[in-house]
NULOMI-783908 format. One line per field, with one value per residue (C-alpha): residue number from 1; residue in three letters; z negated, x negated, y. Coordinates in nm, 2 decimals, padded with zeros to 4 digits. Example, Ala and Ser with C-alpha at 12.3 -4.5 7.8 and 13.67 -1.06 7.14 Angstrom:
BEGIN
pos 1:2
code ALA:SER
c3 -00.78:-00.71
c1 -01.23:-01.37
c2 -00.45:-00.11
//
This chain:
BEGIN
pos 1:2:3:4:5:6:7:8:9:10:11:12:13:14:15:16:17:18:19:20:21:22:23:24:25:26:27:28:29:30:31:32:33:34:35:36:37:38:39:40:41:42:43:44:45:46:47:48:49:50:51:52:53:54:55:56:57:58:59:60:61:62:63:64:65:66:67:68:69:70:71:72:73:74:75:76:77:78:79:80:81:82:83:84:85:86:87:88:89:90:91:92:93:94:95:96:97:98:99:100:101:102:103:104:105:106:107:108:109:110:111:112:113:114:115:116:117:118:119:120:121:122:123:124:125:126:127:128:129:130:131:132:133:134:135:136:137:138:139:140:141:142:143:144:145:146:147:148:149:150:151:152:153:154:155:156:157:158:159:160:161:162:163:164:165:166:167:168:169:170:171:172:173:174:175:176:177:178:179:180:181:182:183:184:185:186:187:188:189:190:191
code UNK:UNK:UNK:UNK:UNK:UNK:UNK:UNK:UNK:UNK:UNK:UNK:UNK:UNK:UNK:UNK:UNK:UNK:UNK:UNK:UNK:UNK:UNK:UNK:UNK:UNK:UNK:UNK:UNK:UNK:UNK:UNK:UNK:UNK:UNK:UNK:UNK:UNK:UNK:UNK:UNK:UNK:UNK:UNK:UNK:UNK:UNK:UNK:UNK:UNK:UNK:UNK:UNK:UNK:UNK:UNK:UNK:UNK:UNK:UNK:UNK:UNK:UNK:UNK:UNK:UNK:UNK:UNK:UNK:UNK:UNK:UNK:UNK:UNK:UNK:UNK:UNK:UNK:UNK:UNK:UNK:UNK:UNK:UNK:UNK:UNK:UNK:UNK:UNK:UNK:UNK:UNK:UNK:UNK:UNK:UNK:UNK:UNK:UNK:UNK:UNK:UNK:UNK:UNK:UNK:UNK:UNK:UNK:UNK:UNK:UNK:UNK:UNK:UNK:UNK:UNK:UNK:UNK:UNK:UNK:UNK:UNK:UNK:UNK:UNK:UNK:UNK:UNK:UNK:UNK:UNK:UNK:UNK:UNK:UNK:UNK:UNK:UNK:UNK:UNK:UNK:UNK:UNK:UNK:UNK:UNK:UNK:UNK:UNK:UNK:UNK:UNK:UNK:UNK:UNK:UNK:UNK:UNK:UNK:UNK:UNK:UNK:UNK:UNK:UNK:UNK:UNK:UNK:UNK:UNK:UNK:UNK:UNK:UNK:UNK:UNK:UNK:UNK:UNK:UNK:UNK:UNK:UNK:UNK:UNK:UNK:UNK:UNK:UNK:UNK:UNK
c3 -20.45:-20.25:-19.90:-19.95:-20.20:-19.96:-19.67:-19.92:-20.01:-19.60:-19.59:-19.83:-19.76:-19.38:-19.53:-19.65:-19.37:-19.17:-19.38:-19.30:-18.96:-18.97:-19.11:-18.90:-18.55:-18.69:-18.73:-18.39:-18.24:-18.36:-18.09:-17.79:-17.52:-17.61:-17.92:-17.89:-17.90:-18.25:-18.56:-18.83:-19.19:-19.07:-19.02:-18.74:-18.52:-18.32:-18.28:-17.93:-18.15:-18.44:-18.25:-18.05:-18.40:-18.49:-18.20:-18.25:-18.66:-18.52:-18.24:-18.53:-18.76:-18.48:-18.39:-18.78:-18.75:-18.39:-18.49:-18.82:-18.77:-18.70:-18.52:-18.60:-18.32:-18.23:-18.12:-17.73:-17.54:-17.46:-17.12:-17.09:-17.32:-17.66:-17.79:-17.59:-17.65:-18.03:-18.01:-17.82:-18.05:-18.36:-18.21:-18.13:-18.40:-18.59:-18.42:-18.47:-18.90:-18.89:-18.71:-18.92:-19.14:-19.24:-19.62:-19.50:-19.23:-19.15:-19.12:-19.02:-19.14:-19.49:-19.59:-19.70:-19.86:-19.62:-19.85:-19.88:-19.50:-19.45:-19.74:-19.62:-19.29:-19.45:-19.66:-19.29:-19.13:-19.35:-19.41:-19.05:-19.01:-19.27:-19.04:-18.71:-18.91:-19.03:-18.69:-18.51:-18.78:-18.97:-19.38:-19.37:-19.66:-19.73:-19.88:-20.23:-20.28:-20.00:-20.17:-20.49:-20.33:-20.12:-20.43:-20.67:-20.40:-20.29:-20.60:-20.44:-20.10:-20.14:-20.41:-20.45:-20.17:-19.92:-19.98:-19.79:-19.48:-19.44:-19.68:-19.81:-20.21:-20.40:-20.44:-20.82:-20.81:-21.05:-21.27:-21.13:-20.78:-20.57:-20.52:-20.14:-20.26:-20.48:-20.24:-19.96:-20.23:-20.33:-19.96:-19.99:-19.78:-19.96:-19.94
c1 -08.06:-08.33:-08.38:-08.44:-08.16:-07.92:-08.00:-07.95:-07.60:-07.57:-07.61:-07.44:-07.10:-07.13:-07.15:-06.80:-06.65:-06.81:-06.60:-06.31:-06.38:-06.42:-06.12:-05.94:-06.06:-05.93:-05.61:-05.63:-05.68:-05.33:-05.18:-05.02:-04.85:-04.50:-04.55:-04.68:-04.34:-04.26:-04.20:-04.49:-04.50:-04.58:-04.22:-04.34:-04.51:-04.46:-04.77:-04.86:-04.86:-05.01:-05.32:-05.37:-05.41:-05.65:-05.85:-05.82:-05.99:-06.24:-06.30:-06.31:-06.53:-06.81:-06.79:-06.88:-07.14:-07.29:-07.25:-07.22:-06.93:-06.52:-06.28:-05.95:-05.74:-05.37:-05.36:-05.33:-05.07:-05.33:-05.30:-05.40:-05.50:-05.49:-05.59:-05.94:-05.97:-05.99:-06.19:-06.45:-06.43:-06.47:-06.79:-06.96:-06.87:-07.01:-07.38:-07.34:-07.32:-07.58:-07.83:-07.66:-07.88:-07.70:-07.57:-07.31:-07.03:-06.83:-06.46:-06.29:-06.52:-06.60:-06.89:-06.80:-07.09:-07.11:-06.99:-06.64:-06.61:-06.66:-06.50:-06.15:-06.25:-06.29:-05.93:-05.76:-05.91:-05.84:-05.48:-05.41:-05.54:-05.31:-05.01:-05.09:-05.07:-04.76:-04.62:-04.74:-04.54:-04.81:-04.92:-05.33:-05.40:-05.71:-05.99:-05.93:-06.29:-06.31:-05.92:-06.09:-06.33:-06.09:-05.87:-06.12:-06.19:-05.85:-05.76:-06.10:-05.93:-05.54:-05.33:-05.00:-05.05:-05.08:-04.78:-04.48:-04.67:-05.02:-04.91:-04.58:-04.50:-04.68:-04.47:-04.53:-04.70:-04.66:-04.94:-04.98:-05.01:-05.35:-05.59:-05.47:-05.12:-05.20:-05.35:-05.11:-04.90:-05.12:-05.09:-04.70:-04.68:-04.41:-04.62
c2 06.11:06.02:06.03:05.62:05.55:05.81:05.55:05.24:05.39:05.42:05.09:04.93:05.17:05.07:04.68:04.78:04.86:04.57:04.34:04.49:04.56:04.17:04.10:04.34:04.17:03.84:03.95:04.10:03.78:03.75:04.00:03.83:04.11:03.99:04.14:04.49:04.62:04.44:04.69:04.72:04.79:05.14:05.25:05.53:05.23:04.97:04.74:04.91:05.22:05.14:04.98:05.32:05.46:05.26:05.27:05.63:05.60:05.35:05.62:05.89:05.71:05.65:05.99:06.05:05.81:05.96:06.29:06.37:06.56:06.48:06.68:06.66:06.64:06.52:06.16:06.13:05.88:05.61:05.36:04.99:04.71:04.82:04.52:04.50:04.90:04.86:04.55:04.75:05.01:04.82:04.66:05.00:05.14:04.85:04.92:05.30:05.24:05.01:05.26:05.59:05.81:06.09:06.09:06.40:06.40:06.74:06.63:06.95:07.20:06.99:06.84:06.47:06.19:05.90:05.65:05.83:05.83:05.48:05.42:05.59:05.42:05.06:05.11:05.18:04.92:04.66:04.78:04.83:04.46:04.38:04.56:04.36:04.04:04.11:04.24:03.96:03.73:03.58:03.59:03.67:03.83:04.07:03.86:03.92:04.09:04.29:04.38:04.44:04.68:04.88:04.88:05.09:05.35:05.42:05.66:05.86:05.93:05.86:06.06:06.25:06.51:06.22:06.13:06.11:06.23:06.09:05.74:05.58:05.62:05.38:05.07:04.88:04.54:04.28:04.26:03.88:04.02:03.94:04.24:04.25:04.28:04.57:04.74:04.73:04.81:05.16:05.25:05.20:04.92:04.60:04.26
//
């Protein structure tokens, strides 16, 4: 690949995960303080939880995106306004894809193409929007091409040995089901 077409691909993989960064601060705008302690679709989590773990990935991908490298460390107890600390971290993370070069990241000692990285990143996001929606009692599905997106690339960075610990088991979709449903259904989630 060329150094050009290697930035193209940059690009367009950081497009990706704009969208559902997009989509993910819109369902933010969902959260009110009463209900950070409501239960999520990720059975582990609470809403307060579940948004210090994704201010942790947004932190994670920027660092990948900075750096060119992640370091995989154990998620700290975090303090303050989790809704404002992943909305800040969406938006710098946001400016630090748009300005990245690299067409490698090291996560944990292995070489990983961009477009996986943000790829991964974009199906968490996106999901995890889909999570806060729910918790905050409200039906906003993913846009069904963003969906359709996340949907082929999931296979490339979610299978069997992910699960029960890192995702849920699969849970069957109809065949009628939209592309958002089948893929919080892929990451184990029931729509």
């Amino acid at each position: 690949m060329t150094e050009e077409a290697a930035g193209l691909a940059v690009t367009a993989d950081a497009e990706l995960l704009e969208r559902s960064i997009g989509y993910a601060l819109g369902c933010l705008r969902l959260v009110a303080p009463d209900l950070l302690a409501c239960p999520t679709p990720c059975a582990r989590w609470d809403l307060r939880a579940l948004l210090w773990h994704l201010h942790d990935s947004l932190r994670a991908l920027h660092e990948a995106a900075d750096a060119g490298d992640v370091r995989l460390r154990p998620a700290t107890a975090e303090h303050g306004d989790p809704v404002a600390a992943v909305r800040d971290a969406a938006r710098a993370l946001l400016g630090a894809w748009a300005g990245a070069e690299e067409v490698t990241v090291s996560v944990a000692g292995h070489d990983i193409g961009a477009g996986l990285v943000t790829g991964a990143g974009a199906i968490e996001v996106a999901v995890h929007g889909w999570d806060i929606a729910v918790a905050c009692g409200h039906h906003r599905p993913i846009p069904a091409p963003l969906a359709t997106r996340l949907l082929s690339l999931s296979p490339l960075v979610i299978d069997d040995t992910d699960r029960p610990e890192r995702f849920a088991a699969r849970i069957p979709a109809p065949r009628t089901a939209s592309p958002g449903d089948r893929l919080v259904s892929f990451i184990g989630r029931a729509p």
